[in-house]
Phi, psi and omega in degrees: 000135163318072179006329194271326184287021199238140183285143168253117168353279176302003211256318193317347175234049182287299172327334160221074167261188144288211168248313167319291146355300163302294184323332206276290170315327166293314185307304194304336175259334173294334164328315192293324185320309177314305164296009199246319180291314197287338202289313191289357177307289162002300155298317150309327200272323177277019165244337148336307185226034121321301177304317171313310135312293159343295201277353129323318171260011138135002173283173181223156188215160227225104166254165204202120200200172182224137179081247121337291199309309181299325156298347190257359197276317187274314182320293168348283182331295190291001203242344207288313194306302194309309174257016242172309159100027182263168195278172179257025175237037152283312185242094165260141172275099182269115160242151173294128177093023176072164162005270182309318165319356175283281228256348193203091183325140198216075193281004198265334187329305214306325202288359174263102195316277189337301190300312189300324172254015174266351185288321157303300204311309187317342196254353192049043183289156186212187180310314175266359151326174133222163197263199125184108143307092194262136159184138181288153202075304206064022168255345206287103164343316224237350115318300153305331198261235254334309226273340197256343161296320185266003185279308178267057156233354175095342170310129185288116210218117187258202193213170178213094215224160177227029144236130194285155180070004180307168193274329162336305209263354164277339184265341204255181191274339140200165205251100172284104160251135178254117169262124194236033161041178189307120171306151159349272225256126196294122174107312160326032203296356173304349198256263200299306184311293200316310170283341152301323189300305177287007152244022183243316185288333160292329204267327165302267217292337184285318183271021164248326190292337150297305193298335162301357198047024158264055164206180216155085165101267183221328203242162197268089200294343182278342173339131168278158171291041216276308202208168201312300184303335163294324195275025185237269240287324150325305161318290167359285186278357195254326211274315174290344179293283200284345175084003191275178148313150163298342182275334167296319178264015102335327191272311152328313173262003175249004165284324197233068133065021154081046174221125189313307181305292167317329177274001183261283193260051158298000000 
């Protein structure tokens, strides 16, 4: 049986427990995540910086998942323009079954091989993509043939999984897996499995996106002006760059179009 799929020892009398007593304990196994994440770097850090390459030579990168996963895929994704200042079609997020599946669960979408790679084809992935293939299990159909589809284009394609040896992780060129062992709640991959995922996926798009240089010093020079707390956080950074007042470096960023770089090296 699959380590996520197996009931966990401490958990079994979770039903009468207190609501502190859960907590403690839900707290005490999301604990394991971490160790489960640090075991898994190495592998983390070369597909970083893969990625990192990619998007130097003109690639885009495409994660792809069902379910939790496919949500946590989509989140990444959608967070990368904003805080980074990159187009939005560099980091995508594919969940199985579209869209509506961000709101309303479609659990049969995985088991369908055919949509994952017709979910590419829509997308025009090529050779200079990279995949990176998320599931917990690491069985889910409608991943593996994405993962396999894009390997035969020639495109580089990892996995990101929380069981060792899964057939994903045998497919992908290299396999972040975090074993974050039986979930809380049996089964339950939204919990342990999920938050590794979302912290193998902050740490991919943060840290290729420093290697790309959109980033200076700990901060972040590509920000858009979207709204009042950016344009204060712009301030900030220009003000903390240059050593100048906030009022100069207002001044600065409303001469070159609100962009931190030109106003820093004016």
């Amino acid at each position: 049986m699959l380590k996520t799929e197996m009931r966990n020892p401490d958990t079994y009398s979770i039903d009468k427990m207190s609501t502190f007593e859960m907590l403690e304990i839900i707290n005490n196994e999301n604990a394991r995540v971490t160790v489960a994440v640090e075991s898994a770097l190495p592998r983390i850090a070369a597909v970083c910086d893969a990625v990192a390459d990619a998007i130097k030579s003109g690639g885009r990168i495409f994660y792809i998942g069902s379910g939790t996963s496919g949500r946590l895929a989509v989140c990444d994704a959608a967070e990368c323009p904003p805080t980074f200042g990159v187009p939005c079609d560099l980091f995508n997020g594919i969940i199985a079954g579209g869209e509506k599946c961000m709101f309303r669960a479609a659990e049969n979408a995985e088991d369908n091989p055919e949509a994952g790679v017709e979910d590419l084809k829509a997308r025009d992935f090529c050779n200079k993509d990279i995949l990176i293939g998320i599931s917990a299990s690491g069985s889910a159909a409608y991943v593996i043939s994405a993962v396999n589809y894009a390997k035969s284009l020639g495109a580089k394609a990892f996995s990101i999984t929380n069981n060792p040896g899964s057939e994903l992780g045998k497919t992908a060129d290299i396999d972040i897996c975090t074993d974050t062992g039986p979930e809380v709640i049996t089964g339950s991959t939204r919990m342990k499995a999920g938050t590794a995922q979302k912290i193998i996926l902050n740490m991919i798009s943060t840290a290729s996106m420093v290697k790309c240089g959109c980033v200076y010093e700990n901060m972040m020079i590509n920000l858009r002006p979207t709204n009042k707390k950016l344009r204060r956080r712009m301030i900030g950074i220009v003000t903390e760059i240059l050593g100048c007042t906030e009022e100069k470096a207002e001044e600065l960023l409303e001469e070159n179009g609100w962009n931190i770089r030109c106003a820093v090296e004016k």
